[in-house]
Residue, then its C-alpha position, 0 to 999 in steps of 0.5 A: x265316068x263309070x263304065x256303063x252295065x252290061x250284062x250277057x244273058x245267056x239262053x236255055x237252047x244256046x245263043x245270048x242276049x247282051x242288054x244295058x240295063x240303065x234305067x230301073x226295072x228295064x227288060x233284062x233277065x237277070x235271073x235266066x243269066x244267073x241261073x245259067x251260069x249257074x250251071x256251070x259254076x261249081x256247088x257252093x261249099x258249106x259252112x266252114x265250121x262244123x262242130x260234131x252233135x255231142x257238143x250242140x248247144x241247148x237252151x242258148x238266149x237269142x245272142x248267144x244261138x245267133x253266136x254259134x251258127x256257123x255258115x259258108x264264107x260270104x254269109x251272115x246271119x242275123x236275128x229279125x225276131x225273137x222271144x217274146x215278140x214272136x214265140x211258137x212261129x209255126x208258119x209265115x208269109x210276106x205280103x206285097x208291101x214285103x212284111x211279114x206274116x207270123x203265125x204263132x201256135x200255142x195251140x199246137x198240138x191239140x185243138x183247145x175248142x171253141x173260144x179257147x184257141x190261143x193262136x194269134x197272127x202278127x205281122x213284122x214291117x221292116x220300115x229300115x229296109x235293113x232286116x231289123x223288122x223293128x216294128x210289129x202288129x197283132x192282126x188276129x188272135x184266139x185261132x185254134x191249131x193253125x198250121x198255114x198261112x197265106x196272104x193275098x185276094x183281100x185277106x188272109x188264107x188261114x188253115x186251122x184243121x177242121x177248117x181252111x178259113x179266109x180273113x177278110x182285112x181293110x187297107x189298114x190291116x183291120x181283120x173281118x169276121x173270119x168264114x170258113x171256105x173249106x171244111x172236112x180235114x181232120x185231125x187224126x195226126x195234129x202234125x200232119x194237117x194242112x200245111x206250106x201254103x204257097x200261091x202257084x204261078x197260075x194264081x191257085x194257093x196250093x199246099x201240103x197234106x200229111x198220110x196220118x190225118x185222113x179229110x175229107x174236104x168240100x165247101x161247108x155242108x157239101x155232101x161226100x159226093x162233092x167232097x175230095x179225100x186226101x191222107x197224104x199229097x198235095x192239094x189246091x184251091x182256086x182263091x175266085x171260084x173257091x174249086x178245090x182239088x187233090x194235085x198229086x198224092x201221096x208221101x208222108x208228111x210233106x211240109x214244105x213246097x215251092x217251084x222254080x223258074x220253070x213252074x215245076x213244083x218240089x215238096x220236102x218229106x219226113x221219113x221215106x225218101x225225102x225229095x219230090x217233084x210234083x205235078x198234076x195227077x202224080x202218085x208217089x211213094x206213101x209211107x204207109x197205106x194204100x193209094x185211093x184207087x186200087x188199081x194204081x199199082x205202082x207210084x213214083x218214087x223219090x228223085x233224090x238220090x241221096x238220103x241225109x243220114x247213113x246206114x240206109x240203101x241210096x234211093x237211086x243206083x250211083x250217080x255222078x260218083x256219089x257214096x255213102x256219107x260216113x256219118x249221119x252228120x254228114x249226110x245232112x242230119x236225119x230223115x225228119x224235114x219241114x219247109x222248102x224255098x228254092x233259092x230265086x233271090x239276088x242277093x246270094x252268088x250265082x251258083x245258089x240259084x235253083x238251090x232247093x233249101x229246107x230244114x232239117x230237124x234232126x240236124x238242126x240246120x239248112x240243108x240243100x239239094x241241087x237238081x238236075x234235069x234229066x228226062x222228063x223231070x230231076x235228080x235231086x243231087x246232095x250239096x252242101x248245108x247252108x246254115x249249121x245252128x250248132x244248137x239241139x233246140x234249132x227247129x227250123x219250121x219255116x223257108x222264105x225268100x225276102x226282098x232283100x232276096x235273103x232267106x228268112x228261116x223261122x225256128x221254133x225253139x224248143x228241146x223237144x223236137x218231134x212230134x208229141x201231143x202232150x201240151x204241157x211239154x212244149x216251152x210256149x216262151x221261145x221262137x226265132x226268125x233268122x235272116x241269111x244272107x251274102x253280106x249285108x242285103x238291102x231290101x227293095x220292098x215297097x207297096x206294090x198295090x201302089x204302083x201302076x199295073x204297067x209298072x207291075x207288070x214289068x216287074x212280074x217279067x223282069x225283076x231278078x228277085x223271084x219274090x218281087x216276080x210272084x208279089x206283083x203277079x199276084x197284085x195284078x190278078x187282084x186288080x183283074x178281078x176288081x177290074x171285072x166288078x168294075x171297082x178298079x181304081x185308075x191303074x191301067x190293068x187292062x192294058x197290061x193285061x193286053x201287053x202281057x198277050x202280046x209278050x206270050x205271042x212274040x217269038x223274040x222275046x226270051x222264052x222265061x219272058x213268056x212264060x212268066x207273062x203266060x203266068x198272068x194271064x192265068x192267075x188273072x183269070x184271063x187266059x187264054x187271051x184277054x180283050x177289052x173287058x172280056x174273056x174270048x177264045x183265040x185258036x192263033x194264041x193255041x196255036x203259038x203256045x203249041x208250037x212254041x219252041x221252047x219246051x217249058x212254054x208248051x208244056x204250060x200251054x198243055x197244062x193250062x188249055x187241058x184245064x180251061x179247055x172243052x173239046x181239047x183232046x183232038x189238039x193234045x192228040x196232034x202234038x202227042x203224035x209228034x211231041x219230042x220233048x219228054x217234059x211236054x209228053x210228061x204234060x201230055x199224060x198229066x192232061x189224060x186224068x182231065x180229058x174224058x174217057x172217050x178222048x184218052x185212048x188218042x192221045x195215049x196211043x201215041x204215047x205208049x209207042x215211044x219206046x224211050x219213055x220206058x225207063x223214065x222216071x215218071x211218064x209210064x206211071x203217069x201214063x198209067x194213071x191217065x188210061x186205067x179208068x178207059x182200060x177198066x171200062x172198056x176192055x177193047x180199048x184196053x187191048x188196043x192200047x196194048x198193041x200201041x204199047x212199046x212200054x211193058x210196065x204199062x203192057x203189064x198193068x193193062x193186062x193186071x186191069x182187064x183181070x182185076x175182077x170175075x168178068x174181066x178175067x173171064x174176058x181174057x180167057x176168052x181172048x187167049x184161047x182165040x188167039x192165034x198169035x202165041x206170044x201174044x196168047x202167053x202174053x194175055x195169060x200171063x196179066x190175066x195170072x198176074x191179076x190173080x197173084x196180086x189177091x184176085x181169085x179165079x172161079x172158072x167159067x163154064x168154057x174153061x175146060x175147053x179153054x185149057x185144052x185149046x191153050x195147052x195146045x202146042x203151048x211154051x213151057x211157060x204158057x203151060x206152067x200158066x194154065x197149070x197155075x190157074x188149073x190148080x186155083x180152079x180146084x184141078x186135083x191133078x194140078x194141085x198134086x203137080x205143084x205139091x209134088x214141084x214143092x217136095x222136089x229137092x232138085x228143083x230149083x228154089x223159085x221153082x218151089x217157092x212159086x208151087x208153094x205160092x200156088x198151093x197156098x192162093x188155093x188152100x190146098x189143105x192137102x199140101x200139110x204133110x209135105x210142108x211138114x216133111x220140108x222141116x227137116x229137109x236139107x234142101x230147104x233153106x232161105x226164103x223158101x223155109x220161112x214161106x213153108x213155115x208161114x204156109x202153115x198158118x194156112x195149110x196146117x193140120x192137126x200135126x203141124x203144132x207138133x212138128x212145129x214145137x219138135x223143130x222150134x228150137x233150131x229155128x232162127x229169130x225170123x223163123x220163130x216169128x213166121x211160125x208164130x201165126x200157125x201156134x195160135x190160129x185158133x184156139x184148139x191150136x193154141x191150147x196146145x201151144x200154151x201147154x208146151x209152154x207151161x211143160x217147158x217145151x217151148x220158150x215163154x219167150x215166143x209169147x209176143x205182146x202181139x200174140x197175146x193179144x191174138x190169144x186174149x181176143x179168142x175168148x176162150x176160157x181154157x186159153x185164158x186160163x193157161x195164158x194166165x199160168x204161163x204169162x201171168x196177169x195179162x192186163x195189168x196196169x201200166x204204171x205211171x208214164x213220168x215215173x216210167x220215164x223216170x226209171x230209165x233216165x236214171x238207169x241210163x245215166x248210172x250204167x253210161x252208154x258208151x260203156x254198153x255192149x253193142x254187140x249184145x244190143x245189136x243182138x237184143x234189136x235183131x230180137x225185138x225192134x228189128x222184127x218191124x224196123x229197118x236200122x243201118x239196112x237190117x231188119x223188117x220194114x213193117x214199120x218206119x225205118x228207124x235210121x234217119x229218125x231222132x234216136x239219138x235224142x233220149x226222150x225221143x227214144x223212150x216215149x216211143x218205146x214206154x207209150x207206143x200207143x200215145x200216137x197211132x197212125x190208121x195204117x200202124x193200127x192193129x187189125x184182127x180177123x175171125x175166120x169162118x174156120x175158127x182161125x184168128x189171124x192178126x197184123x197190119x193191112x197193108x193193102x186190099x183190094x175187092x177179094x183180099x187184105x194184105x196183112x203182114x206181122x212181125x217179122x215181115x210175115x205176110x198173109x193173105x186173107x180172103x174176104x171171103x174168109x172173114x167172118x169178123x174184122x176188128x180194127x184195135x186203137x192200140x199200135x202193132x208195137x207192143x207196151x212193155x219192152x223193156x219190161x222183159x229185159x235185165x238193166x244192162x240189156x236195156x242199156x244194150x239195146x238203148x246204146x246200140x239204137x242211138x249209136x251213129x252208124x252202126x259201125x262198132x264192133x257188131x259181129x255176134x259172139x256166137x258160133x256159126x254162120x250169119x246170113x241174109x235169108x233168100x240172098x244169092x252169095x256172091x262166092x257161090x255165083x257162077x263165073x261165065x268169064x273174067x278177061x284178067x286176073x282170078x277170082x275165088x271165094x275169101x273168109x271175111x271173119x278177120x276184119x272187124x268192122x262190118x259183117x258179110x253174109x256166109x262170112x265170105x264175099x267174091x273175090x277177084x283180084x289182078x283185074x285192070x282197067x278194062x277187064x270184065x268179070x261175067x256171072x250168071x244170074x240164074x231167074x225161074x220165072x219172068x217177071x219184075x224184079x227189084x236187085x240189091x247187092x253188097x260189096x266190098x270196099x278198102x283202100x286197095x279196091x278199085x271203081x267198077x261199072x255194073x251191068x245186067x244184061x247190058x243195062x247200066x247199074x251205076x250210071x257213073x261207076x261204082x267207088x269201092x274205094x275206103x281209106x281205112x278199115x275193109x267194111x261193106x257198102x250196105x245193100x245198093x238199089x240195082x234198080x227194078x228189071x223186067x227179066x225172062x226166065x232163065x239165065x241173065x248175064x251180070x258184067x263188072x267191069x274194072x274202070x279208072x280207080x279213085x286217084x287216092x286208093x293203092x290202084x289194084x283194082x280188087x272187088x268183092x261181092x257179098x250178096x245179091x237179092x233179087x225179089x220179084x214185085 
């Protein structure tokens, strides 16, 4: 006889539980087992074999792409479908019975129009249980552009832009007439639509958005006011009532979703930081544009970590020891991603469960992230890939976790991998579906509507395959609305409704047992209790959810009565008081944006008092989004809720809100002078300024002189410096003159000058031009403070400032002659004069960007037509043929081989051209998206972003032009507004502010900042330069510039130059990097210190101008001779587990780090290195070096 089964589970707070699961189906949890152990168990090893990119496959059979993948060792891959079964799978789902839902999109990427969609829904049966999934079925065909699918509640959930469409089905499969419930998205982007349907544990079909496609969805003919707009997030619809709403918002093109044990929700991007964790009311980092609401200020960002390519700033300060991958390979591929299933099956070992598993598409490969709790949410930490194609034509679209708890991977199959909107180009004969899994799975699906309801709702507890947990869930919230129609057959449901309260309500059973039958009741529409036939309210099943012990189970509670609840707010206030779990309080400020605005400020207040919230991830900013509506209706509440704050962010913000318009400031001014408290008085000036910096304008009122003097009155220099400021905006001559004067100070410290130039700038002080003139040629002006006197000029300038322009022009860096750029072409008395020098030779043609002409063709001025003419020449030529274009430089770049370019001169050309908008390997402008992680080193890719620019722009990358009321022209992109001001920025970086009082024309061009024509300007070899340097892996060859003199990074404090307050061991000195090859520093000279041990400490000072929000990057060095150290700012740990300088060949640099953002006074700060206990393979002498800071106020 075999011994009997026993399994040991293991719970969240301690303690076990040890069951014998002999009969099937019994109560075990085998899931919360796994899952626990599996935070101790150490991170599954990737594939085993690795073969480098240049060698990946490209047009390989079935057979043959199933032959090369390579997995970690246990695992096997094998192919469920393939062409021409299934071609084009652009998204799938299972349903109950364990099929699978395929949608092919051969309409894809353009809509075909009425008739013509050529988008069909098959669906695959696995009548061997074995993954074969021999037998396949057409359900639907002739559907147009669909980009999501979903199966449940009679039918099947189909998006297909402008429409989400439901298709009604029989028990036998047989579709109805397919009726649209949601109209209004749009099309814009036809990659970024909606996308990743997912039925939530709470019932609702959630999914994702993309920023470039801007909707505006409601039920057909609801009008705007009924209407939700979304551009990029997350949204969900509730499958009964049909209620729509906007989840969370924010990211690029987020296209995969899923949450996991616990119900937190994660999405996948493409672009920006790659990971989020999501919930209701969030607002995350955009990769473009600005939040619907004005006032959101700022949004949360990214939990990962890491980036999945190299030659980018990590997203977070070290954490546990991670570095830098030192190829883009490894690393995880690139920046591109599509779907996400966080692994919850049973077939895979222990330590994958929780894994978060997603395609990477320019890695063409399965990565995963692991996730870490930590405050109130995660650390996305890198783990290892789990499948490798080893093919450039894997485009894995598609993550689904099966019966057989094996992952299911769809692959779109084709050589062109990102994103074009030329039909013609994409092989419509190819699509894959994959099957991984640990040995050889056996599938348990069966027809679950078959089975009777107490049945399912043993397994919706129980099962240790999440996909049998949700399926079942799902079947029971279908019988509970038959059941309510009174057309449910005999299944029992009501009682298993009634079981599945009782199991919320018992405090034995385990706590992911309760959560899982809290699921139920609310995805069965019965939630909060369920009785009999009807729904009721019960205060006892409030109370137990509310006082539950374990966290997970209350925060749902707070999540699920805020939503379904009226009057809750005096019960969310009570546990806000004494709530210690950050999770729950996370809930507790998700819930603000659902309460009226009367119930918000009691259970904000106590809230914003936890003082340890301060530095969480996500709570002051969810906070922040819950209370600024009160704040902006109700000024005393917001001062309350000031003085209940112990969180300065959101301290600051209340202060930005109440002075975001006239009245408000008004109301502050009034506040400040009354006030007798002088640090609060500061305080209340000091939000009422940062209103005004942030594109406000200040018009004094009537009492304001009175004002000024009650506030001088024995005031701080700082409060004195913030009367002055607002004295200067108010028209004050004095003041004005006292700020020009600050500028002209050569002693003065840069921040100093740099904030009078702001002032004089933000109050277009006409007579500040003769001393930005004579800061051109003052020594003492250099760094960010001579480009912002240069961009000044376009503002401030006068009759003088082309001259003094034109006379400096040639000694002014690339960046320099970029800010100079806006001032030579204001307007077209300016320009005339600017295209004169030009033809006399005495400036460079080259200035002459494809942008500023197109400022200068927008005057429409026949002089300047006429010398643009003469010096340019035919100004709107024909662009030739794209293919032939093409054509060209596919033949020029395979004559002239690539690896035998110069990259040193590439690397020149990009700082001249694509680094004036884009960041690659950390350098250059972001302007436009970062260039690192994206698919350069496709070739194809590569040129039909550079040949036709314009085949695909974004609203936000679109250009904007603006006739002002003084003749002036201003152009660039807008990248944010607010009621007074557009925020728009140029090549470069340059940034300027224009009031829209200003404007006398805005005009939005359909044609993208990046110019057509750049390769024109340049010779055969330099497009081979730069073509070379753009697809090189790492940056990492030979780069240093064959030039004489010094580079710098423009506005970075040099290490060398800092001031050493103390070192405890060893000596430190500045030391010339010229002799190593392999990276560059800044100045050509780092920090030094040598002869440290562990323990030893370095201080320096940080000298700081003004108070404020800082964001701190630095630059250090490594080698095989230097040690791990441990980074502090006035106390405040940099790097959570020590930074690793330790490089076991050349002495390269780090890259710019993320020191993370600091609320600093003025004054001088204390930054501590500290030597820790080096890496055991680095020759132990513990050097560091440190090239730069930036330290950048936000």
């Amino acid at each position: 006889m075999s011994e009997p089964l026993v399994l040991i589970e293991i719970w969240n707070r301690g303690g076990c539980l040890v069951t014998d699961p002999r009969t099937p189906m019994r109560s075990v949890f085998l899931g919360a087992a796994i899952a626990a152990i599996s935070a101790f168990a150490a991170s599954p090893a990737g594939p085993e074999v690795r073969v480098p990119f240049k060698d990946y496959r490209q047009g390989s059979t079935p057979a043959e792409a199933l032959k090369a993948m390579s997995l970690p060792k246990g695992f096997q891959v094998t192919l469920v479908a393939a062409e021409p079964r299934v071609v084009q799978p652009i998204a799938m789902c299972f349903d109950e019975k364990g099929r699978l839902w395929v949608v092919e999109g051969m309409s894809y990427p353009r809509k075909r129009g009425d008739g013509k969609g050529k988008d069909r829904i098959i669906i695959l049966e696995d009548p061997l249980g074995d993954g074969s999934y021999g037998k396949s079925t057409v359900f639907y065909e002739g559907l147009d552009l669909v980009s999501g699918i979903e199966v449940g509640h009679g039918g099947v959930w189909i998006g297909a832009a402008p429409e989400l469409l439901f298709i009604p089905k029989d028990a036998q499969d047989k579709p109805g007439k397919p009726w649209v419930v949601l109209d209004g998205w749009a099309m814009q982007d036809t990659h970024e639509t909606l996308n990743s349907f997912t039925w939530g544990p709470d019932g609702w079909l959630y999914g994702c958005h993309g920023v470039f496609t801007h909707s505006n969805v409601g039920k057909p003919g609801a009008p705007d006011s009924e209407r939700k707009r979304i551009n990029a997030g997350v949204w969900r619809l509730h499958p009964l009532t049909k209620e729509f709403e906007i989840f969370a918002e924010g990211t690029s093109n987020p296209w995969g979703l899923d949450y996991n044990k616990h119900g937190e929700m994660f999405i996948t991007a493409c672009v920006i930081p790659h990971l989020y964790h999501v919930f209701p009311g969030g607002r995350y980092q955009r990769q473009a544009g600005q939040h619907f609401d004005p006032h959101t200020y700022d949004d949360i960002k990214t939990i990962a970590d890491h980036a999945h390519f190299t030659g980018s700033v990590l997203y977070r300060p070290v954490e546990r020891g991670v570095v830098q991958p030192q190829s883009t390979d490894e690393a995880g591929g690139g920046h591109a991603h599509c779907g996400l299933a966080i692994y919850n099956g049973d077939n895979f070992p222990a330590e994958y469960q929780g894994l978060l598993l997603f395609g990477n598409l320019h890695g063409h490969r399965v990565v995963s992230d692991s996730v870490e709790a930590k405050g109130s949410g995660y650390v996305g930490h890198h783990a290892a890939d789990l499948m490798r194609s080893n093919d450039a034509w894997f485009i894995p679209v598609t993550q689904r976790v099966g019966p057989d708890g094996a992952l299911y991977v769809s692959d779109w199959t084709d050589k062109q991998t990102c994103h074009n909107n030329n039909q013609e180009i994409w092989d419509r004969a190819n699509g894959r579906i994959y099957r991984v899994s640990y040995g050889a799975a056996k599938s348990r699906a069966r027809d679950l509507t078959a089975l009777k309801s107490q049945e399912l709702l043993t397994i919706a507890l129980d099962d240790p395959n999440e996909f049998f947990v949700r399926q079942a869930r799902k079947v029971l919230a279908e019988r509970a609305v038959e059941m309510r129609h009174g057309v449910e057959a005999d299944f029992g449901t009501a009682s298993a409704l009634l079981t599945a309260e009782t199991t919320v309500r018992s405090l034995k059973a385990e706590p992911l047992r309760r959560l899982r039958a809290l699921w139920v009741l609310a995805s069965a529409g019965v939630f909060p209790a369920f009785e009999g036939d009807r729904v009721r309210e019960k205060v006892d099943l409030l109370d137990v959810g509310m006082t539950a012990k374990d966290e997970h189970l209350r925060a749902w509670f707070v999540r699920l009565m805020s939503e379904r609840t009226r009057n809750i707010g005096p019960r969310l206030a009570e546990l806000a008081a004494q709530e210690e779990s950050p999770v729950v309080r996370r809930e507790l400020a998700s819930a603000l944006g659902r309460l009226p605005l009367a119930a918000r400020a009691a259970v904000a207040a106590p809230l914003l008092a936890r003082a340890e919230d301060a530095t969480d991830h996500n709570l002051p900013l969810l906070l922040w989004y819950g209370i600024e509506p009160l704040v902006g209706s109700d000024a005393a509440q917001g001062m309350a809720l000031v003085q209940a704050s112990k969180i300065p962010k959101i301290t600051e913000f209340i202060y930005r809100r109440l002075s975001a318009d006239a009245a408000g400031r008004e109301r502050l001014l009034g506040l400040a002078a009354q006030q007798a408290d002088p640090a609060l008085r500061e305080r209340l000036l000091e939000g009422l300024v940062a209103g005004v910096r942030q594109g406000g304008t200040f018009k004094a009122p009537a009492e304001w002189p009175a004002q000024a003097r009650a506030l001088r009155a024995q005031a701080s220099p700082q409060l004195l410096s913030l009367v002055n400021e607002l004295d200067a905006l108010a028209g004050d001559e004095s003041s004005r003159d006292y700020f020009r004067s600050q500028l002209a100070a050569a002693k003065a410290p840069a921040p100093a000058r740099q904030r009078a130039l702001s002032i004089l700038v933000q109050s277009r002080d006409r007579a500040a031009a003769p001393v930005l003139h004579a800061c051109l040629v003052d020594a003492s002006v250099s760094g960010p403070l001579r480009r912002q006197v240069i961009q000044a000029l376009a503002t401030l300038g006068n009759e003088s400032t082309v001259p003094a322009l034109i006379s400096g022009f040639k000694a002014f860096s690339a960046v320099e002659r970029s800010d100079a750029l806006p001032a030579l072409i204001a307007n077209p008395t300016v320009a005339v004069r600017t295209l004169e020098a030009v033809a006399a030779g005495a400036l460079d043609k080259g200035v002459l960007s494809p942008v500023a002409i197109r400022q200068l063709k927008s005057m429409q001025d026949t002089k300047v037509d006429a010398l643009l003419a003469q010096v340019v020449g035919a100004v709107n030529a024909t662009k030739a043929d794209y293919a032939k274009l093409k054509a060209k430089y596919v033949d020029l770049l395979k004559s002239k081989p690539l690896r035998r370019a110069d990259l040193v001169a590439g690397k020149a050309l990009y700082q001249q051209s694509c680094g004036l908008c884009h960041q690659l390997f950390g350098e250059g402008s972001l302007v436009g998206p970062s260039l690192t992680g994206s698919n350069r080193a496709n070739l194809d890719y590569l040129l039909e972003n550079v040949l036709d620019p314009n085949a695909l722009i974004g609203k936000d990358y679109q250009l904007n032009v603006f006739k002002l009321k003084n003749g002036n022209t201003v152009s660039g992109l807008v990248q944010s507004e607010t009621a007074d001001v557009f925020n728009t920025v140029m090549p470069g970086g340059v940034k300027l502010t224009v009031a829209k009082s200003e404007v006398a024309a805005r005009e939005m061009l359909a044609v993208s900042l990046m110019p057509e024509g750049l390769f024109d300007a340049l010779q055969p070899q330099q497009v081979v330069d730069l073509v070379a340097y753009l697809q090189s892996p790492d940056g990492k060859a030979p780069l240093a510039p064959r030039v004489t003199g010094v580079w710098k990074i423009d506005g970075a404090l040099e290490g060398e130059a800092l001031k050493v307050r103390g070192v405890t061991g060893g000596r430190t000195s500045g030391q010339s990097m010229t002799s190593f090859k392999a990276s560059r520093w800044s100045g050509n000279d780092h920090l030094f210190w040598t002869g440290g041990k562990p323990g030893d400490t370095l201080t320096l000072a940080l000298p700081i101008t003004d108070k404020g929000l800082y964001q701190l990057t630095f630059v250090c060095t490594k080698a095989h001779d230097y040690g791990r150290f441990e980074l502090r700012l006035d106390g405040k740990l940099l790097t959570d587990r020590g930074l690793d300088l330790y490089n076991p060949k050349e002495v390269v640099t780090t890259g710019e780090l993320d020191g993370g953002r600091h609320e600093l006074t003025a004054g001088e700060h204390k930054l501590e290195v500290k030597i820790l206990t080096p890496n055991p393979v680095a020759t132990p002498l513990n050097m560091f070096g440190l090239d730069y800071l930036k330290i950048e106020k936000k």
